[in-house]
Phi, psi and omega in degrees: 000349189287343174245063149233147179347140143283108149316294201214137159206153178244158222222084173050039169264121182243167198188129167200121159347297188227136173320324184269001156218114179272142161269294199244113131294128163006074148280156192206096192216156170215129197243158186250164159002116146098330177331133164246097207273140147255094153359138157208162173151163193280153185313131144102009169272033162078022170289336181272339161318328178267338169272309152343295174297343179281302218268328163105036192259350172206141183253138179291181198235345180196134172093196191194156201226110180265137181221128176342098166343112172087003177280127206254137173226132207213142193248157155222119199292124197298327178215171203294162167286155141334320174268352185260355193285330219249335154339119147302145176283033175251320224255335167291297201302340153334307195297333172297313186297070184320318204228127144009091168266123189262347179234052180254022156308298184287359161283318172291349156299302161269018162246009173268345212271319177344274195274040175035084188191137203236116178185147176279143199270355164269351179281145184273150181339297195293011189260342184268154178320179185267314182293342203260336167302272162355299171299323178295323182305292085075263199295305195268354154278285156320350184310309213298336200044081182254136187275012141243126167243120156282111188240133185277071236005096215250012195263336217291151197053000181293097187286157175316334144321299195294335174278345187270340169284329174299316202282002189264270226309320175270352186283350180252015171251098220288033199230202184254108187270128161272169175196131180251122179203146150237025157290074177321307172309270214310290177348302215280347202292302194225011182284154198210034164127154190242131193251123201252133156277075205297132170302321184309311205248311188117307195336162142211143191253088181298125168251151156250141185134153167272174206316298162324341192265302181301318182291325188279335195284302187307340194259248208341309223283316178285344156283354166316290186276353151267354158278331180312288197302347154295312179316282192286034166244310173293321160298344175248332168306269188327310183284322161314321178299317184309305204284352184283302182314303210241042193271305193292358174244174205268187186120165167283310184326296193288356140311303161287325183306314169319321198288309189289346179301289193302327172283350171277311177306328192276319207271348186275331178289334180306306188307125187265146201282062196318125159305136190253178197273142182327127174289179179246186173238162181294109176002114193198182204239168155238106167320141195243129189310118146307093166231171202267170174255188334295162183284338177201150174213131186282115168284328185201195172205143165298126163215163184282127178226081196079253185225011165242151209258117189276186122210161191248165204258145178224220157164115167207137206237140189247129119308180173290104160096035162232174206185115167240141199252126206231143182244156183170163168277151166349137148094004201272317188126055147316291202290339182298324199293306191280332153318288173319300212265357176270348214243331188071026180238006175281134172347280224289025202253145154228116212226162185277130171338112192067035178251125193301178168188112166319026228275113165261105172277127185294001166222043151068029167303306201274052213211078192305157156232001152283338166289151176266166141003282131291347150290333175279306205297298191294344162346289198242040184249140189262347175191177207066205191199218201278335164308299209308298203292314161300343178246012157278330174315309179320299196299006188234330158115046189256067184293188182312332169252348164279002180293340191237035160277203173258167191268337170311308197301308189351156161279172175307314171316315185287323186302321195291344169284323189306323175317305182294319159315307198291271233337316200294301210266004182257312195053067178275163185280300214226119175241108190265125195224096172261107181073061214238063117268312208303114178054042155255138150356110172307326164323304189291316190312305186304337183306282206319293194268012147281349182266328176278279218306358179238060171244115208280003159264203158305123172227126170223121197242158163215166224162097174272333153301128198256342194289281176352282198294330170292313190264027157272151150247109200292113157290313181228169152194142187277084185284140167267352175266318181258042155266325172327000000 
């Protein structure tokens, strides 16, 4: 890549909210032509900030940001705007477009065949799958043919078809692609450098290599810089001691103590700044409602047959410290299914009486963002009072002021730890998990699923991270494909 055009460079470009919050310090990176880049950094360390700065939706606060003369840019977004639901998808891709496109059927065809999606162009947004949204996010990015594409975790919602066609698409797609993801595995299949967001420092740090290649060079690179810095902390410990000794005698003595002084000044500029490593979040539990068993049993189900909606007769009986896993393809009605049955409103569902239930939505609906943080906590908390709510908060790395930001301002990440708050402070009997990988820290996923698997109620989950689903312990599962 080194002998093609600089795409993009950013020139000592800094970005902060506030004086009191830098997000970007004097970055200084440069990506080339065709380059296939990834993001990485802990949630809320500013990977959406830079594309926000790319698109020009944020201006830096410093420095300047140069992009190739005449180069076009086009994002696909982690999830749909809202305002965007009541669009037919003929009326989104319209959307793309400043000026009246007279042949934008046939551009729309060929960016649904891009990302293999079949959907009638009068149907509304709010009417398609989560996976089959995803694909369209996708799709609306390629209508533009941009020679930079950006994508914004592009895996989420994706079944394993939809990831494996992307990752074939993109491995052919000759232009400069960025990508913020935390699908390691999808990552490694074509990335060629990383730009690391330190949270910490503000720094971003350029690697070449692929992702897997980088992250083990960045884990070396910190144990590196902690041993220098145990050594010259030790080395500077020893020279303190000397000048405390030989301060008090006279002399060549209280000479050298001065001489050991300036040498303690030299080794203290020495000590590197340790990159720190993502925090994880802590381990924790979720309390569980009392209620009898079993908490529920299914007779039948909803599912998609085309474009008309059955149901099929199933018989599943859920218990206590049991988990059933339900599958299925794009478009079959998963999340429509988990709706329903979180709602009490599917036909076959028979469920125990007053049982609260936890429902994580892969696009945060059930999630005021105008409301704060602690208010979505105290919302759905059944005892205790506000400590109880900071310190389920903690365990998510949700601290003392986001707690008090609107849940909008969040990063996507932070939302999704905020979910996993509420459970610990609702203490639901029954837990519906659409998607509860979607834009969490790959770091954080052993926490989670050592916390569902030791959740002392029900869980029905759908979950296309398959890394994920291995480390759950599933008692059943429902393919929804093969009711058809």
């Amino acid at each position: 890549m080194s002998d093609q055009p600089v795409a993009i460079r950013f020139n000592d470009t800094s970005y902060s909210y506030n004086i009191k919050k830098p997000i970007i310090t004097a970055a200084n990176f440069t990506i080339r032509q065709n380059a296939k880049i990834t993001i990485m950094g802990q949630n809320g360390a500013g990977k959406s900030t830079i594309f926000k700065l790319l698109t020009e939706e944020l201006k830096p606060t410093a420095g300047n940001i140069h992009i190739q003369p005449g180069a076009s840019i086009a994002i696909a977004r982690q999830v749909l705007p809202r305002h965007c639901l009541e669009l037919t998808v003929r009326g989104f891709f319209e959307t793309a477009f400043a000026e009246k496109k007279y042949d934008l059927d046939r551009s729309i065809a060929q960016a649904l065949d891009a990302v293999n999606l079949v959907v009638p162009l009068e149907r509304e947004l709010k009417r398609l799958s989560g996976g089959q949204q995803a694909r369209l996010l996708l799709a609306h990015a390629l209508i533009q043919k941009p020679d930079i594409l950006l994508l914004d975790e592009p895996t989420n919602n994706l079944d394993t078809a939809g990831i494996e066609h992307l990752t074939g698409f993109l491995l052919g797609y000759e232009k400069t692609v960025i990508v913020i993801s935390h699908d390691a595995d999808f990552l490694n299949t074509f990335t060629d450098g990383v730009l690391h967001l330190d949270v910490f420092t503000h720094q971003v740090h350029q690697f070449v290599g692929n992702y897997f290649d980088v992250v083990e060079e960045i884990s070396a690179q910190i144990e590196r810089e902690q041993r220098k810095n145990a050594q010259l902390q030790k080395n500077i410990q020893d020279r303190k001691d000397k000048v405390n000794f030989f301060s008090h005698k006279g002399g060549k003595m209280r000479a050298l103590a001065s001489k050991l002084r300036d040498e303690i000044e030299e080794s203290e500029s020495e000590l590197v700044d340790v990159r720190k490593e993502d925090k994880t979040i802590r381990p924790f539990i979720i309390p569980v409602q009392e209620v009898s068993n079993p908490i529920l049993h299914l007779k039948s189900v909803g599912i998609m047959a085309g474009e008309t909606p059955i149901q099929k007769a199933v018989d599943i009986t859920l218990r206590k410290k049991e988990m059933l896993h339900i599958v299925g393809p794009n478009g079959i009605g998963k999340t429509t299914l988990l709706e329903a049955l979180a709602s009490q409103q599917e036909p076959g569902l028979q469920i125990v009486s007053g049982v609260r239930v936890g429902h994580y939505r892969q696009d945060f609906s059930g999630l005021d963002f105008d409301l704060t943080p602690f208010q979505a906590l105290q919302a759905v908390q059944t005892q205790g009072g506000p400590q109880a709510i900071f310190e389920a908060a903690a365990h998510f790395l949700l601290t003392g002021d986001l707690l008090q930001q609107p849940i909008g301002s969040l990063s996507e990440g932070q939302k999704g730890l905020l979910c996993y708050a509420r459970f610990m402070v609702q203490e639901p009997a029954l837990l519906i998990l659409d998607e509860p990988t979607n834009h969490i820290n790959f770091r954080h996923l052993p926490v989670i699923a050592e916390a569902l698997n030791e959740f002392a109620g029900a869980i029905i989950v759908v979950c296309h991270d398959q890394t994920f689903v291995d480390q759950l312990q599933i008692t059943e599962t429902l393919d929804l494909g093969a009711l058809r």
